[in-house]
C-alpha positions, 0 to 999 in steps of 0.5 A: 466451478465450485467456490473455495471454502475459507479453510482450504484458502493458504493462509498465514498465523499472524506469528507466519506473517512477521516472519515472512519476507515482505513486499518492500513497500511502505505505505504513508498515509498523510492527513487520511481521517477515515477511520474505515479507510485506515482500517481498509489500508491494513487489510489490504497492506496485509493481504500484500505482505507490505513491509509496513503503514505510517500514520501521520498527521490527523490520520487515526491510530489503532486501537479503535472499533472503526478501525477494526470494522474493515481491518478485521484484525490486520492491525496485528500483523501489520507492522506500523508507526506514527508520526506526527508529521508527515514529513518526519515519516518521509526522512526516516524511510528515505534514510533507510533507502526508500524511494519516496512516491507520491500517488496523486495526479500532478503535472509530473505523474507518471502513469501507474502502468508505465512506472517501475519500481526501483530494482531494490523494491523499497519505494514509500508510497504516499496517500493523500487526504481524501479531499484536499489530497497530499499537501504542497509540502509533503509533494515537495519532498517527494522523489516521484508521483504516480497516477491512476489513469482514470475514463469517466467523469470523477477524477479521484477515486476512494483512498481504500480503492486507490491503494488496492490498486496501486498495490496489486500492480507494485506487488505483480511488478515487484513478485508475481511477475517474476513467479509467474515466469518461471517454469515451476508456477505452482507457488500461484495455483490457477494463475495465468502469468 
């Protein structure tokens, strides 16, 4: 085994990337304070190829070194907008046809590996305050929640870790796992479908 150098890894120009057909997912981030887990949302949104970021609320904004820190420059591929309100993110998604989903443990949630995106992908998923989580009113105008199953003894995980999570398993649902079954797998080098 011989580790890949970085230059041999396919990679997009940041022109490459807002060209690029996106994964329709949308990620909200309600009232998230960390500058370093915002940034970490960027990166992640732009290793997924996501459609886009909210910010809302208290939730910092680009421009900002923290930011930066962890983004390591996806704030200029991925496209993203901020509002003041959570709620105001939430209307404009949902007329423009997305699913609004809560990740957060509720009495309703549904488990992250049991739950299927719509079959037009487009789903808005809603990330809560690292401590007090999403608020009642937001939940309140959500269509669905989902949870991460979780074995130990904490029953919460870090907003970055949590989004990388539930990302991966949108973007297999919604691109890999029907890449992956088709008979030319060459698109994914070295996957095992």
């Amino acid at each position: 085994m011989q580790k890949t150098p970085n230059e041999n890894l396919p990679r997009l120009n940041v022109e490459e990337f807002r060209k690029s057909e996106k994964t329709p997912v949308v990620i909200v981030m309600d009232n998230v304070r960390s500058l370093n887990n915002i940034g970490s949302v960027f990166r992640t949104a732009d290793a997924f190829l996501l459609q886009g970021i909210c910010l809302c609320g208290i939730s910092p904004v680009p421009p900002h070194r923290d930011i930066e820190k962890t983004a390591l420059g996806a704030t200029e591929s991925v496209e993203w907008e901020y509002f003041d309100n959570t709620t105001d993110a939430i209307d404009k998604l949902r007329e423009n046809g997305y699913r609004i989903v809560a990740v957060e443990q509720t009495d309703k949630s549904i488990m992250l590996h049991e739950y299927q995106p719509q079959k037009n992908g487009k789903t808005a998923l809603i990330f809560g305050h690292e401590i007090m989580g999403i608020s009642e009113e937001v939940l309140a105008v959500c269509d669905e929640s989902i949870e991460i199953p979780q074995f130990g003894t904490k029953h919460s995980l870090n907003i970055a870790i949590s989004t990388g999570v539930v990302l991966w398993d949108f973007v297999y649902k919604l691109r890999l796992k029907y890449l992956l079954n088709q008979e030319n797998k060459s698109a994914f080098p070295g996957m095992v479908g």
